[in-house]
N, C-alpha and C positions, 0 to 999 in steps of 0.2 A: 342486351347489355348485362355483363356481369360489372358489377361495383363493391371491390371488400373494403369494410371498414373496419378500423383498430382504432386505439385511442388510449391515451390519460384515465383511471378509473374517475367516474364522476364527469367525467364529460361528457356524456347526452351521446353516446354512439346509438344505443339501442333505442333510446325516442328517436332521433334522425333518422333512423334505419325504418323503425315505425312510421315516421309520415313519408319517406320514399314511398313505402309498401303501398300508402292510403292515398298519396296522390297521385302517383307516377304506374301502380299497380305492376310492383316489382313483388315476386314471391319474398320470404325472407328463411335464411336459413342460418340461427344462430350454433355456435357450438354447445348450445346446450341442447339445441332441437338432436346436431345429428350424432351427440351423445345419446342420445336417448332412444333414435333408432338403432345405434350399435347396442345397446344393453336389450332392446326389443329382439335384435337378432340373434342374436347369444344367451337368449333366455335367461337376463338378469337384471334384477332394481337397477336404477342407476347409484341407489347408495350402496349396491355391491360392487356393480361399475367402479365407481368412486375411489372406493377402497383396495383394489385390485391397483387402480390407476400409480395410489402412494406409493404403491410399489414395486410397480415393474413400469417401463415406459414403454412397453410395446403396445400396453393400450392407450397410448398417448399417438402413437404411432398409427393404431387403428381409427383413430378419430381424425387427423388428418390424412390421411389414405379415402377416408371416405367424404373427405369435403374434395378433396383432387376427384374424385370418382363422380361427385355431384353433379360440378362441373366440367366434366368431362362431357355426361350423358345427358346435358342438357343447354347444348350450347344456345338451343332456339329459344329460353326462355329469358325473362329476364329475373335477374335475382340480386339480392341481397346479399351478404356475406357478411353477416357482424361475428366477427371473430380477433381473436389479437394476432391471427398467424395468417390468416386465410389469404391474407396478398402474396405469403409465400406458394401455398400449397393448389391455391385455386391458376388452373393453367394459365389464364388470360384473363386481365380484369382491369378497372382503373381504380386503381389505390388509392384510399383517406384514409386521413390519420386527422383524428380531432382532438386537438390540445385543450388544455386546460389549466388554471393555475391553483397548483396547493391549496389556497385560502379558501377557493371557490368550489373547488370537488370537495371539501369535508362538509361545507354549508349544505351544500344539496346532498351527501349521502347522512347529515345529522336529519334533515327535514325529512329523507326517505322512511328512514328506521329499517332497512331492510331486514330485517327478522334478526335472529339472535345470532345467524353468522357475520352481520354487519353492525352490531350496535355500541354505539360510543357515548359515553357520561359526559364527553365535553369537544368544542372542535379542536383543540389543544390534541386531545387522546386521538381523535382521528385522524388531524393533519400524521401524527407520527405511524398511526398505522398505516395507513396508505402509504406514508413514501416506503416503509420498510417492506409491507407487499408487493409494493412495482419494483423494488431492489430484488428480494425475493422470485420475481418472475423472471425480471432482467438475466438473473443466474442460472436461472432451470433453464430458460429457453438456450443458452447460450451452452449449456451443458449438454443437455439433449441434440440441440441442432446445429449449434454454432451457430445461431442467427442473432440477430441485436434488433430488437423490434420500434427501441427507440430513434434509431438511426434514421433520419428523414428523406435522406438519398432512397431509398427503399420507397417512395412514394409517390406520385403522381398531384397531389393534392395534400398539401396541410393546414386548415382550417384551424383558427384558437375559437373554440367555445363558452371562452370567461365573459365576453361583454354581450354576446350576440344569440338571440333568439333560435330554436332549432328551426320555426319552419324558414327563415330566413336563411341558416347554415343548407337545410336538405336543399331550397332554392337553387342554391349557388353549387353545390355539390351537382346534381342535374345536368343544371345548363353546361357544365365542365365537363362531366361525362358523355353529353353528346357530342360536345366538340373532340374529345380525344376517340370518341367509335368513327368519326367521321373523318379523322383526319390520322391513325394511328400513331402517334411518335414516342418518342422519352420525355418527357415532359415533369416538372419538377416544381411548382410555384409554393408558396408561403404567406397564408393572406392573415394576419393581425389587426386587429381591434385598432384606429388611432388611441382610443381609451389609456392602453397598454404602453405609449409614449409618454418617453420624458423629452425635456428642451434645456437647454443649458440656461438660456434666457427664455426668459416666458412671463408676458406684461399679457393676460388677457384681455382685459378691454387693451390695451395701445394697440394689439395684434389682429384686433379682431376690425379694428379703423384701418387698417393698412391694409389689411387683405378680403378686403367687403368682394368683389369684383369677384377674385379666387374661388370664395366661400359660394356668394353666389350660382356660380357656374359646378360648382356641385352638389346642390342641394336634392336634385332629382337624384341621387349617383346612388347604389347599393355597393359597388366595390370597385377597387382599378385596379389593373395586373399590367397596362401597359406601361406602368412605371416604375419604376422599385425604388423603395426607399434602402437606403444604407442605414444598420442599426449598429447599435452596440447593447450587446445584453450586461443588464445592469441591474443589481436586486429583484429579479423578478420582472422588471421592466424591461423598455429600449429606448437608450438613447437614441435619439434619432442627429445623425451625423452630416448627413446630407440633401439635400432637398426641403429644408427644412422648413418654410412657409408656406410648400404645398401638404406637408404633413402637417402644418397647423389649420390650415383651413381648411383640411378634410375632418380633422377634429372638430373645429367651430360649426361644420356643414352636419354631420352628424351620418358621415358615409361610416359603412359598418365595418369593410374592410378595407387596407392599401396589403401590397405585396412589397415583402421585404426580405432583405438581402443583409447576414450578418455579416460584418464587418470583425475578424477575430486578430486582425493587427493592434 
């Protein structure tokens, strides 16, 4: 199996990538690994790499050329791909994309302190540098390739990693990747947090009396995909539109994910 993952900066791609590797004994090959073997081949630092990169994009081009080339020559292995582009360039693979919300990737890249290319005085200063970064890449990638890497049609799988544990996300990432080597199709699902719902009306205890039975009946559940909820995106959130007391009682139940379907009427 090849599996690329992209994602939201601060979304846990490269730890999920990481217990793939540690449980499932996928190799991993980030684009900073097969940067570093193109600066190895060309007999250069990668902070000449780097710098070369600002400006000219053919070595942007050499970096993916050689993740195409990776998986090309190694269809028998299994591997990783944590990259923001690699679901384009990697021949065949099942596509993630793991979301995340603003508030929640600046909290974890403030606890990170990623060295002095990542360090922010406040989450205020970080929330605004990260969106202006993902705006920032949105542009290049779109400039150089014409691709939109935000675009979720482009994916197989999109996971939100704001409420939900990684080894519980690689979990469910897994079990989905076998199913699609097993059965190949176009495949397209969106599984969210209940966390992540709103409800127009919303009595917890009265709700949680009326739908004891519901709740009940999902309490063993880690995620549904055979039903989709109808959302409306709303602050950050989603209305939830349709279904609406089974999405309450997947909430009350404490199921990690439902699969959901925007509603953009």
């Amino acid at each position: 199996m090849h599996i690329t993952i992209t994602g939201n900066l601060g979304s846990g791609k490269s730890t999920i990538a990481k217990l793939l590797s540690e449980q499932y004994n996928f190799e991993v090959y980030s684009t900073g690994k097969v940067q570093r073997a193109l600066a190895k081949k060309m007999n250069l630092s990668t902070l000449e790499l780097n710098q070369l990169m600002m400006s000219d994009h053919k070595y942007d081009n050499m970096i993916d050329e050689e993740t195409a080339r990776i998986s090309r020559d190694n269809k028998d292995k299994n591997i990783i791909f944590d990259s923001r582009l690699a679901w384009h360039f990697v021949e065949y693979s099942f596509k993630v994309f793991v979301s995340v919300s603003l508030d929640v990737a600046a909290e974890r890249i403030m606890k990170d302190q990623r060295g002095s290319v990542e360090n922010y005085s406040s989450i205020e200063e970080a929330k605004a540098l990260l969106a202006e970064r993902a705006k920032t890449e949105m542009v290049r990638y779109k400039d150089i390739y014409n691709l939109n890497y935000m675009d979720f049609s482009n994916y197989n799988l999109v996971i939100d990693g704001t409420y939900c544990d990684p080894v519980t996300i690689a979990g469910i990432i897994m079990e989905e990747a076998k199913k699609f080597y097993a059965n190949p199709q176009k495949t397209s699902i969106r599984l969210i947090s209940p966390k992540s719902f709103v409800f127009e009306d919303f009595n917890e205890e009265e709700d949680k009396a009326s739908l004891d039975n519901i709740i009940n009946s999902l309490k063993t559940i880690t995620y549904v995909k055979d039903r989709i909820i109808r959302v409306k995106h709303q602050n950050g959130k989603y209305l939830v539109t349709e279904d609406i007391d089974f999405a309450k009682a997947a909430l009350f139940a404490g199921v990690s994910f439902l699969q959901i379907e925007l509603n953009l009427s």
